[in-house]
C-alpha positions in Angstrom: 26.5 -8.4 -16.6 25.5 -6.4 -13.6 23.5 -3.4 -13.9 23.3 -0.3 -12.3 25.9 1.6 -10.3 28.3 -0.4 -7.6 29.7 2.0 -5.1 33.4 1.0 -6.6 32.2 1.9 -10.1 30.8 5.2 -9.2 33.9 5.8 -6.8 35.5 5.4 -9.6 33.9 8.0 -12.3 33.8 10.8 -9.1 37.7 10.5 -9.6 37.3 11.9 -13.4 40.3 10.3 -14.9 40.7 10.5 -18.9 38.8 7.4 -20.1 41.4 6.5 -22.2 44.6 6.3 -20.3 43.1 3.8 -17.3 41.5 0.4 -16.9 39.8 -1.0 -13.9 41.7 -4.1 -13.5 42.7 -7.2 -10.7 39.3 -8.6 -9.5 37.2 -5.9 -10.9 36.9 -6.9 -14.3 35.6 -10.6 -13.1 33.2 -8.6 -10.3 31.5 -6.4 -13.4 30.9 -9.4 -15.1 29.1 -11.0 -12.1 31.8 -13.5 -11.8 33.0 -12.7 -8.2 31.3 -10.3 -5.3 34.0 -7.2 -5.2 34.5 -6.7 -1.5 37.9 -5.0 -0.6 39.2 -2.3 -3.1 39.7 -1.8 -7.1 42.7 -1.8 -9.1 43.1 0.4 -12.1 46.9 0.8 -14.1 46.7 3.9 -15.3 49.1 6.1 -17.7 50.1 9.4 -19.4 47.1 11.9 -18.1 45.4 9.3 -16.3 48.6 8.6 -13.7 49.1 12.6 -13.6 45.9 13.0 -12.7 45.7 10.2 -10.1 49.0 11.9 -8.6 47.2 15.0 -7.8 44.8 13.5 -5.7 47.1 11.4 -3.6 50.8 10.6 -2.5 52.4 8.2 -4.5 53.9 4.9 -2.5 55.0 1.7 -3.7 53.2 -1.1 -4.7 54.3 -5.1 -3.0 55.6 -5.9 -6.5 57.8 -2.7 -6.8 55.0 -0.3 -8.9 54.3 2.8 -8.1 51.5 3.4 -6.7 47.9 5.8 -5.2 45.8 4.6 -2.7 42.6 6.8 -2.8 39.5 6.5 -0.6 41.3 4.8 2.1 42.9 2.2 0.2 39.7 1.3 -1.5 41.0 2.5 -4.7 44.3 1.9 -5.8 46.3 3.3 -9.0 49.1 1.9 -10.4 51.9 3.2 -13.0 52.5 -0.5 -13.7 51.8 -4.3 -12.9 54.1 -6.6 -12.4 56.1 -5.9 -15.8 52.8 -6.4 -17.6 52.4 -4.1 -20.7 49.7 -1.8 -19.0 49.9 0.4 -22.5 48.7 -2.4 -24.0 45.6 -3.6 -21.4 44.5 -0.1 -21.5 44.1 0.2 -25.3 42.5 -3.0 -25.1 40.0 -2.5 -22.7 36.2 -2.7 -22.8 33.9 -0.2 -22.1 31.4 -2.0 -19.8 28.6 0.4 -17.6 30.5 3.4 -19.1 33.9 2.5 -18.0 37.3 0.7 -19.2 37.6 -2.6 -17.9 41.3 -5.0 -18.8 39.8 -8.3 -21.1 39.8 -11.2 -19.1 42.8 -12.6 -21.1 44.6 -9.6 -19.4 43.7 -11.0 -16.1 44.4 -14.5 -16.7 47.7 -14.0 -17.8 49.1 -11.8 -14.1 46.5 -15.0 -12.2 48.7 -17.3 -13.3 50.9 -15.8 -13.0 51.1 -15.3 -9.0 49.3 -18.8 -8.6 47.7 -17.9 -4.9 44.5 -20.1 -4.0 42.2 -16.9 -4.8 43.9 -16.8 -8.3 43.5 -20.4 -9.0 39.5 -19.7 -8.6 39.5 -17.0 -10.3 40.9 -18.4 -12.9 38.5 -20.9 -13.2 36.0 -18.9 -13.7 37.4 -16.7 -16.3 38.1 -19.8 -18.1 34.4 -20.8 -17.7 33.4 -17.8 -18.9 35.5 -17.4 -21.8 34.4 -20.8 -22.7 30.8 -19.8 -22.3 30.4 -22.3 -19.4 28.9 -19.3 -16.8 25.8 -17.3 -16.4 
C-alpha cells in the first residue's frame, strides 16, 4: 500500500467530511492500493451529513448516470448522492480505513466495473481480481 500523503488524499481530508458517511470510491480505491497511478479526479458517494456537508461547499449538478452530484477543486473531486443504483449505504459502512480514510472494498468496485464493461474497466478489473487473489504486489 502506498504511503504517505497523495495530493487527492489530502484534498480530500481539507474537505472535513464526517468519516462515516463517505467513501473514496471509482479508481481511488485501486490507486491507494498501488494498483493504478490516480491521474484525473476522485470519486467519493457520500450520505446523510457527509452529502450535506459536500452541498455547502459546491452547487449540486448531475452526474452522466442521472446522480446527483459536487464537483469540488475544479472537477478534481467529485461527490455523489448515489452510483448507478448501487447501495452506497451499504459501500460506505463497509469501507476500509486505509492512510486514515474510508475507502469502498474492491468487491464494491468490481461489481459497478463490470458492470459498465469500458476497456479501462476491463483492466481494472484484472487487477482487482489479481489482487484479490493475491497475484499482485
Amino acid at each position: 500500500m502506498q504511503t504517505g500523503g497523495h495530493p487527492f488524499w489530502e484534498a480530500v481530508r481539507a474537505l472535513g467530511l464526517p468519516e462515516n458517511d463517505y467513501a473514496i470510491f471509482g479508481s481511488g480505491p485501486l490507486a491507494v492500493r498501488g494498483l493504478i497511478e490516480l491521474k484525473n479526479d476522485v470519486d467519493i458517494v457520500a450520505r446523510g451529513p457527509a452529502w450535506t456537508k459536500a452541498v455547502g461547499l459546491g452547487p449540486v449538478t448531475v452526474a452522466r448516470h442521472g446522480d446527483p452530484l459536487v464537483r469540488l477543486h475544479g472537477g478534481r473531486i467529485e461527490v455523489f448522492a448515489g452510483w448507478m443504483e448501487m447501495d452506497i449505504g451499504g459501500i460506505i459502512d463497509r469501507a476500509e480505513l486505509i492512510e486514515g480514510l474510508p475507502f469502498a472494498r474492491l468487491e464494491d468496485i468490481l461489481t459497478f466495473k463490470r458492470a459498465l464493461g469500458r476497456a479501462k474497466d476491463l483492466e481494472h478489473i484484472r487487477l482487482i481480481e489479481d489482487h484479490l487473489r493475491g497475484d499482485s504486489p
